[in-house]
C-alpha positions in Angstrom: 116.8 101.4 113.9 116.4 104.7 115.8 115.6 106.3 112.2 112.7 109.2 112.5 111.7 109.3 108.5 112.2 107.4 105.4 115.1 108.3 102.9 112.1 109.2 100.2 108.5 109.2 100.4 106.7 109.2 97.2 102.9 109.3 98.3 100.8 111.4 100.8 100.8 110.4 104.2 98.6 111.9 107.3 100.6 110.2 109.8 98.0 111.4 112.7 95.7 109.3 111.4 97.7 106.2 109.6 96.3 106.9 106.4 98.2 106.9 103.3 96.1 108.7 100.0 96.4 106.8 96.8 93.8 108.6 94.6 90.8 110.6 94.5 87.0 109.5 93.9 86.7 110.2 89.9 83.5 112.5 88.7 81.4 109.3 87.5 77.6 107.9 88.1 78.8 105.0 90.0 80.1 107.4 92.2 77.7 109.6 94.9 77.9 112.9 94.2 79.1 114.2 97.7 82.4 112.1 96.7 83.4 112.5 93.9 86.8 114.6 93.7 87.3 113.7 97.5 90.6 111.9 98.7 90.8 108.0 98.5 93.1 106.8 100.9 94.0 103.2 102.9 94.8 103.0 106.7 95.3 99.7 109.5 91.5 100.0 109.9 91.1 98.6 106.5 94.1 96.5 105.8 93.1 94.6 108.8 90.0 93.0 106.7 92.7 92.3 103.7 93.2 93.9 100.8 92.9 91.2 97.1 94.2 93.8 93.9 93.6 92.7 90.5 95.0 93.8 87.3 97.3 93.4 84.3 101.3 94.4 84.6 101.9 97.8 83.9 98.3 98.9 85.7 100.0 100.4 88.3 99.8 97.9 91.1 103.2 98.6 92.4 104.0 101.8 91.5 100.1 103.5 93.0 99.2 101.1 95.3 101.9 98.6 97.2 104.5 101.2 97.2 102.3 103.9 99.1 101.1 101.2 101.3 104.3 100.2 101.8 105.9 103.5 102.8 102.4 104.1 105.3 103.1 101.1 107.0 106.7 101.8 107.6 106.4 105.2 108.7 104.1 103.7 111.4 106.2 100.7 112.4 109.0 103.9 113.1 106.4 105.2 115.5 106.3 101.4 117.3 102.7 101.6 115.8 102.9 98.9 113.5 105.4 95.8 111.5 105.2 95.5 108.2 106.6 92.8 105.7 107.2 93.4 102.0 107.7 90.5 99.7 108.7 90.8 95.9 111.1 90.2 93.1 114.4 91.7 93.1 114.6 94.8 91.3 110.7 95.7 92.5 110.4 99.8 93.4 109.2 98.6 97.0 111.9 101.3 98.3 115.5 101.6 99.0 117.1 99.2 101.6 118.0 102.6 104.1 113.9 102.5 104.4 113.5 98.8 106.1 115.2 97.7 108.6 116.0 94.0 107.6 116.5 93.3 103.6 116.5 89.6 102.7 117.7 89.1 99.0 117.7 85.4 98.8 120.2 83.8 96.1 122.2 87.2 96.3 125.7 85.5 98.2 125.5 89.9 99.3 122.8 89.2 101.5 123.2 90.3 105.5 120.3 88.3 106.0 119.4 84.6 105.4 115.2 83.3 105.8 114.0 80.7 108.4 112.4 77.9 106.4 110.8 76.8 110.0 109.3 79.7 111.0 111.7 80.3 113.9 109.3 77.2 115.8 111.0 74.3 117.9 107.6 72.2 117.8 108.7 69.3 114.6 104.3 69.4 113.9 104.1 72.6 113.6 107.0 73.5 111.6 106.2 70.4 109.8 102.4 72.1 109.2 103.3 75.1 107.6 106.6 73.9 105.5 104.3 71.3 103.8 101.8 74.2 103.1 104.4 76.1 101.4 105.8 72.8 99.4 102.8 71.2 98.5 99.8 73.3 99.3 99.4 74.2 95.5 99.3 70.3 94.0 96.0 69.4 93.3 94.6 66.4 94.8 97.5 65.8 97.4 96.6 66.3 101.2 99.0 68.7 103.2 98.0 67.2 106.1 99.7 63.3 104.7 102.7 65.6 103.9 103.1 67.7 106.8 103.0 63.9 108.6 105.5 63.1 106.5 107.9 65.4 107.3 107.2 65.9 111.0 108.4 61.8 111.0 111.8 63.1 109.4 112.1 66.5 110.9 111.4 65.8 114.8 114.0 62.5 114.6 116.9 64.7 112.7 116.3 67.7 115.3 115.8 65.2 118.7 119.4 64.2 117.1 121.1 67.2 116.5 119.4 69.8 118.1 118.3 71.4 115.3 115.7 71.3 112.1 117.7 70.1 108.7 119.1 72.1 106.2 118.3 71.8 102.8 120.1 69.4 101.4 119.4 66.6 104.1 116.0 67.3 104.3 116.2 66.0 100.5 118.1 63.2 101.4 115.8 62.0 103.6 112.8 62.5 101.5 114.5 60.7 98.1 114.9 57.5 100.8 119.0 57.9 100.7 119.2 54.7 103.0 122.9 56.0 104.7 121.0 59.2 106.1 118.4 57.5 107.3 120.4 54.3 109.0 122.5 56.9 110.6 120.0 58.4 111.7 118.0 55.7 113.2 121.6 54.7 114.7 121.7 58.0 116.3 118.3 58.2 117.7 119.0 54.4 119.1 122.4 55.5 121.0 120.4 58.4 122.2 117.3 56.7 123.7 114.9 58.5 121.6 112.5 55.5 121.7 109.3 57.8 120.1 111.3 59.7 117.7 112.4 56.0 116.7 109.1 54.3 116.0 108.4 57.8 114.4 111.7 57.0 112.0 110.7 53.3 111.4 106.9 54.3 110.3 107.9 56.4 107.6 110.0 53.5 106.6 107.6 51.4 106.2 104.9 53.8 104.5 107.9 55.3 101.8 106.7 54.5 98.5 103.0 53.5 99.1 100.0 54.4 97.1 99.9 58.0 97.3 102.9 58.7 99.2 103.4 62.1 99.5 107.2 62.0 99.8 108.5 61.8 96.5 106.6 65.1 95.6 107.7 66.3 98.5 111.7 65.7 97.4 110.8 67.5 94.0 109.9 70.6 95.9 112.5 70.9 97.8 115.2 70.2 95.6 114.0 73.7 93.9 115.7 74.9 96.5 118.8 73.0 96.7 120.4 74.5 93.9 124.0 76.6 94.0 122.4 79.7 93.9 120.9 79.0 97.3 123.7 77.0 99.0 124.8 79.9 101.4 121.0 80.1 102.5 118.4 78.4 105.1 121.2 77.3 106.8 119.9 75.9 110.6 123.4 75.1 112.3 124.0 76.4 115.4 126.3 79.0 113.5 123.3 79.9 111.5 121.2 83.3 112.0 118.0 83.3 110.0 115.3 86.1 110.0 112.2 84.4 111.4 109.1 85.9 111.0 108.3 85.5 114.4 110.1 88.4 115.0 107.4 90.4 113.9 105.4 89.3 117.0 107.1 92.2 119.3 108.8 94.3 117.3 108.0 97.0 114.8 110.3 96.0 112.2 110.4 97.0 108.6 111.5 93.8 106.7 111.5 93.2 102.6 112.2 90.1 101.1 113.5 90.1 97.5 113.0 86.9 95.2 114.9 85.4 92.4 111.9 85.4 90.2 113.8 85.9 86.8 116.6 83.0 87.1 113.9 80.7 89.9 110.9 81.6 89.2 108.9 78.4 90.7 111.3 78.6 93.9 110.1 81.9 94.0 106.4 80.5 93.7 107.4 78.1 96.7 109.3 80.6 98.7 106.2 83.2 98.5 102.7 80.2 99.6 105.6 79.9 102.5 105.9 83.1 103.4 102.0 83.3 103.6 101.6 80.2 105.6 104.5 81.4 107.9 102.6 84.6 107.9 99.1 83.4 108.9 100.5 81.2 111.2 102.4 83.7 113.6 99.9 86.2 113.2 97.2 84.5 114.9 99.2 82.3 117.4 101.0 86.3 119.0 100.0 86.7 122.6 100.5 90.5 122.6 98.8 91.9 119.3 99.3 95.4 120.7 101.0 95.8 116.5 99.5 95.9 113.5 101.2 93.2 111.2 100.8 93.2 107.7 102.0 91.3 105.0 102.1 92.7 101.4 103.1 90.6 98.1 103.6 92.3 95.2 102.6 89.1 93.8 100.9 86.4 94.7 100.7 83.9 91.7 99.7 80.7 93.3 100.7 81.5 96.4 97.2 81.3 98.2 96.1 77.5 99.0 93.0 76.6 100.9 94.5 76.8 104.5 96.0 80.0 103.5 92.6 81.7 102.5 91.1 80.2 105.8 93.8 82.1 107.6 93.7 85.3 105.8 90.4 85.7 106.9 91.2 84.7 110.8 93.7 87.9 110.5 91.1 90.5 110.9 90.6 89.2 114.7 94.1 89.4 115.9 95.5 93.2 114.6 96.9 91.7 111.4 96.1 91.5 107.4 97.7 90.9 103.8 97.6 92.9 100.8 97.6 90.4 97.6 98.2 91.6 94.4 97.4 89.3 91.1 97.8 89.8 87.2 94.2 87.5 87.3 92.0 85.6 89.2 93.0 82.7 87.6 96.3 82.6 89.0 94.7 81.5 91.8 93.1 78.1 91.9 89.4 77.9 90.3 88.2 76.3 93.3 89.5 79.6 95.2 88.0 82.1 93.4 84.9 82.6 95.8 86.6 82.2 99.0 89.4 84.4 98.3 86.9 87.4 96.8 84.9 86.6 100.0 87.7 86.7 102.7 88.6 89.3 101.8 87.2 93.2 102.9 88.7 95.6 100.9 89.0 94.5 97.0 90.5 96.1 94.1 90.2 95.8 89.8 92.3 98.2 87.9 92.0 98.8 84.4 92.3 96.4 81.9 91.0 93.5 83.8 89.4 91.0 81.7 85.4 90.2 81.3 86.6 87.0 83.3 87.9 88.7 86.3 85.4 91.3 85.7 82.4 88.9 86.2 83.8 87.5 89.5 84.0 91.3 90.9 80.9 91.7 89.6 79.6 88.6 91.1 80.8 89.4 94.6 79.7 93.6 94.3 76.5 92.4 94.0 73.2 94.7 92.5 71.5 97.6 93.7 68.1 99.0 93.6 67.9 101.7 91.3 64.8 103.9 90.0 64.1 103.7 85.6 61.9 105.9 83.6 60.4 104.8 80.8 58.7 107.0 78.6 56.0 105.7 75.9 54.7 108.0 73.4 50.8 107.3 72.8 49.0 108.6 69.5 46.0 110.9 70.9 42.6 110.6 68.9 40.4 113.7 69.4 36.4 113.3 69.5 35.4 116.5 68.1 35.8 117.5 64.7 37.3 120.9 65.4 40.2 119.0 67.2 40.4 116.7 65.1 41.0 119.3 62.5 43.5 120.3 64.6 45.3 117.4 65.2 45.6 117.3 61.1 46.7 120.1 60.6 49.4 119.9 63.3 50.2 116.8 61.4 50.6 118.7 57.9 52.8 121.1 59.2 54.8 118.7 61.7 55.4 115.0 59.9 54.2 113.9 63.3 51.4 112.4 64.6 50.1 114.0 67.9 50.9 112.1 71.3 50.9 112.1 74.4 54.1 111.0 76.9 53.5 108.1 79.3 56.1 107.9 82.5 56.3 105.0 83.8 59.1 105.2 87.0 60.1 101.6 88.5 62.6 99.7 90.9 64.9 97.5 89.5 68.0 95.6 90.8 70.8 96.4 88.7 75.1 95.3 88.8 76.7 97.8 90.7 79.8 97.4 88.0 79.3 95.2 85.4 81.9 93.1 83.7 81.7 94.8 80.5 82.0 98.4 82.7 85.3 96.7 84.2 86.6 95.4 81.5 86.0 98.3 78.8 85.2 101.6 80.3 87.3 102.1 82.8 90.2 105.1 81.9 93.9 104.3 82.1 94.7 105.0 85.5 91.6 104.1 87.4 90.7 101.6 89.5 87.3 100.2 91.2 88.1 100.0 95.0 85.3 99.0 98.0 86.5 99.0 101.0 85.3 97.4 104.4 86.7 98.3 108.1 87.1 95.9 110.9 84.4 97.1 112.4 82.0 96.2 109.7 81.1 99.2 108.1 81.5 99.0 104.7 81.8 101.3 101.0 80.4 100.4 97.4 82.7 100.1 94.7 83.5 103.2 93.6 85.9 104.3 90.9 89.2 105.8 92.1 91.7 108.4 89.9 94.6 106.8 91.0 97.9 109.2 92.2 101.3 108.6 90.3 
């Protein structure tokens, strides 16, 4: 873009370093005194491991943490340092279009810019892969691998035809079975001489509406996104020009990518696990990862599936990572919970959390060794009578028996934050952060005064 700054900056950014501050360490217990009232602040180093926030809406996940991570990451990709890709609903305070250099607003007919579905890939597996990820990765019980098979046998025929992946609305066709698309297309491939492509046709043919076909599910997702609002997008003509994210491989673009999450909110949902996929996907398949790449959702509500946890945490090898931001845990799979917490390095509960989400943080903190004094008051009984006099008359004047302290000093493992701590005691603008560095060296949670 040639730009040198961004049209507003609303946190505090040392741009020798990379590091963006979003709070200071708060005067607590759980905190080490040599911190406390010291900066907090986020840089590549640590959004490489991947950064997992938790909290209720109105917390300040946006507003104190995505939108100052945001801005960092921007002002680096101006300095060829970095590429960064925002992803949230329209009307999100991510920052004005001036500061990015490619806006997507998809279902907005204003748009510049339309999204790849594919990825920007020619290979039919691959594309098929992460498209059936970002359909069907979040149905329980279904395997992405039968549905990226699925449409790889549609996909691959339909682009060895026409040069090119299909749109929309006959990618839907093919999937609901409409038998003119697919004689044409068998036609086609036939005149063509596209023998494999053929016998790749003909088996999904004959495997179309067996026991636990994939491809009826498969037609339900995808007509979420064949709907008026989105007929002037993923277009894949050869008059079409998408923004892939492959483009992030070379060059340090600023890119934001606004969702229709009031009027479609589960296309929204589908859009978003693709993104994700997309964005694990070309992360670790770049050759030159002289960048840092980062992805950030402002929300990720059931956009993390299995494969996309496993590749979240291959991004800390190749220059890359993803900040994820959730309302709970549980809008993530149950059966996610524990990889997600553990792939990720740098985590994140902000007030308000619930003893649920609470336990799982305090699960994955882990305990400490910490010293206890316990004191036990002993009655003392004196042998000689003039102590013993003593003693009672101490007693008269007192009410209190004479004793003697017993300190008894231990080791004993305690929660470093417990859920009832996270849940209850933490102040309105605060957050628990730990953070880890690619490197491996690693902070305990400590509790952060948030800036905003």
């Amino acid at each position: 873009s040639g730009a040198r700054d961004l049209p507003a900056r609303t946190a505090r950014h040392d741009l020798l370093t990379g590091q963006v501050r979003v709070g200071s360490f708060a005067d607590d217990p759980h905190n080490p005194y040599a911190l406390r009232g010291s900066g907090a602040a986020l840089e590549p180093a640590l959004l490489g491991t991947s950064l997992l926030a938790v909290g209720p809406p109105g917390s300040g996940k946006t507003a104190r943490l995505v939108r100052p991570v945001v801005e960092s990451l921007a002002l680096q990709a101006l300095a060829g340092r970095a590429a960064v890709l925002a992803v949230g609903a329209a009307g999100n305070p991510l920052g004005p279009d001036d500061a990015y250099d490619v806006v997507v607003r998809i279902g907005d007919p204003a748009s510049v810019h339309d999204f790849d579905l594919y990825g920007g890939t020619t290979d039919p597996d691959e594309a098929a892969g992460v498209l059936a990820e970002g359909l069907v990765g979040d149905v329980p019980g279904l395997d992405s691998r039968r549905a990226a098979t699925v449409l790889a046998q549609l996909i691959g025929p339909y682009r060895a035809v026409h040069g090119h992946f299909p749109g929309v609305p006959a990618l839907r066709e093919l999937l609901d079975g409409d038998h003119g698309a697919a004689d044409a297309l068998r036609t086609a491939l036939a005149t063509g001489g596209h023998t494999a492509m053929l016998r790749e046709l003909d088996a999904r043919t004959r495997q179309r509406g067996g026991p636990g076909d994939p491809g009826p599910v498969l037609a339900d997702r995808v007509a979420l996104l064949d709907r008026p609002a989105f007929a002037p997008f993923f277009a894949t003509g050869p008059e079409a020009r998408p923004f892939s994210l492959r483009s992030l491989e070379h060059l340090p673009l600023r890119v934001r990518i606004d969702l229709p999450e009031r009027a479609h909110a589960e296309a929204s949902r589908l859009l978003t696990r693709l993104v994700l996929a997309q964005f694990t996907a070309v992360a670790a398949a770049r050759a030159d990862r002289t960048l840092f790449v980062c992805l950030v959702l402002d929300d990720a509500t059931q956009a993390v599936t299995a494969e996309t946890v496993r590749g979240i945490r291959r991004l800390r090898s190749v220059n890359a990572g993803a900040v994820l931001t959730l309302r709970t845990v549980d809008d993530v799979p149950e059966a996610l919970h524990t990889a997600l917490l553990g792939g990720v390095g740098c985590r994140m509960a902000f007030c308000g959390v619930t003893t649920w989400d609470g336990k799982r943080f305090a699960d994955v903190w882990g305990k400490e060794w910490v010293e206890t004094r316990e004191v036990a008051q002993h009655a003392v009984f004196a042998d000689q009578p003039f102590t013993r006099a003593l003693h009672g008359l101490r007693k008269l004047v007192t009410g209190k028996a004479v004793t003697r302290d017993a300190v008894t000093v231990r080791r004993v493992e305690r929660e470093r934050w417990s859920a009832s701590e996270l849940a209850y005691s933490l102040p309105a603008g605060h957050a628990v952060l730990s953070l880890t560095t690619v490197d491996g060296a690693h902070t305990p949670p400590l509790l952060v005064k948030l800036d905003g």
